[in-house]
N, C-alpha and C positions, 0 to 999 in steps of 0.2 A: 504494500500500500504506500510506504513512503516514497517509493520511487517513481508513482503514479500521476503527478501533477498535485498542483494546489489551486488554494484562490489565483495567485497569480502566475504560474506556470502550466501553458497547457498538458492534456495528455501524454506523457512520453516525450517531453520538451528536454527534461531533466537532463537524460540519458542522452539527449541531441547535443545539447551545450556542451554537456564533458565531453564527448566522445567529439565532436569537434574541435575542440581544444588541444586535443591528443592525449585525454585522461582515459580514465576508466573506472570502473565504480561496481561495487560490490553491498551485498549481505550476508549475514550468517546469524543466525540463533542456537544457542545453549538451552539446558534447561534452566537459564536464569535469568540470561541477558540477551538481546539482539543490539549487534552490533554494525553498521553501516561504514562503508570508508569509498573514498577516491582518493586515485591518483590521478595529478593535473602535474602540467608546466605551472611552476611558480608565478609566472605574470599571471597567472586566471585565478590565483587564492582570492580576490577579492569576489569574483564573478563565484567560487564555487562556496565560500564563506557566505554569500549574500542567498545564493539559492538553500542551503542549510536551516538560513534563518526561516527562508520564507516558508517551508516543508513542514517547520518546527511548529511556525505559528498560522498557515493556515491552511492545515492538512483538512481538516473534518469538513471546511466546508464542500468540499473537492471528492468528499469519500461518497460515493454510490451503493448500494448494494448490488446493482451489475460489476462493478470491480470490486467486489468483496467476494464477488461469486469466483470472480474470474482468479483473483488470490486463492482462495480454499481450493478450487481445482487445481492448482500450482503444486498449492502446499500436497495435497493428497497424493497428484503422481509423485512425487519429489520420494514423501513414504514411501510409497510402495515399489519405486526405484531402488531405493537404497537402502529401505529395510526388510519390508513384507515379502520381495521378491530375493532374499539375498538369503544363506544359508545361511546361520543364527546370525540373522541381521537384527532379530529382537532382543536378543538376549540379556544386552544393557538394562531395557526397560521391564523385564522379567524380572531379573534382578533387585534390580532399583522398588522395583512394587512390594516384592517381596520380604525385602528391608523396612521398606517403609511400612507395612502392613505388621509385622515383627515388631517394630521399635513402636508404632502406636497402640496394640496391645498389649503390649510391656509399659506401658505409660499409663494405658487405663486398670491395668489390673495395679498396678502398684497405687494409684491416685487412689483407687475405690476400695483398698483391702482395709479393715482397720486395724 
């Protein structure tokens, strides 16, 4: 979605400026953070500093639920690329559940024992 346009940046404008520029530009999400970056020629930090701002401050009005749609489709092949379709591509999140489903019944039997 950030990458999408805003109040003042049309559709896929974003991506036009940098990559015109000779940058490039990225995302990537954790399970805690999403993190965003370019890379620009130095003389455009002002032009890709300014576009930032604008993303920052007027993303929502810009957000559609047809590109909310067209996101979630993204996000979902993206899954099933690189996890559902991969041999223990889940495994992390097996795990991770498992742990976590562990540690908060260990927190509720010891909270609620007298």
């Amino acid at each position: 979605m950030m990458f999408q346009g805003s109040e003042n940046v049309a559709d896929e404008r974003h991506f036009k400026i940098i990559n015109d520029a000779g940058g490039n530009m990225n995302g990537n999400t954790t399970s805690d953070r999403t993190v965003y970056f370019q890379t620009i020629p130095s003389n455009y930090l002002e032009t890709a500093l300014w576009l930032e701002s604008d993303r920052m401050g007027f993303l929502l009005d810009a957000v559609t639920q047809e590109k909310f749609e067209i996101q979630r489709a993204t996000v979902k092949n993206e899954k099933g690329q690189n996890y559902l379709n991969s041999p223990y591509g889940m495994w992390n999140e097996k795990i991770i559940a498992a742990l976590y489903h562990t540690r908060a019944s260990l927190l509720l039997e010891y909270h609620w024992l007298p």
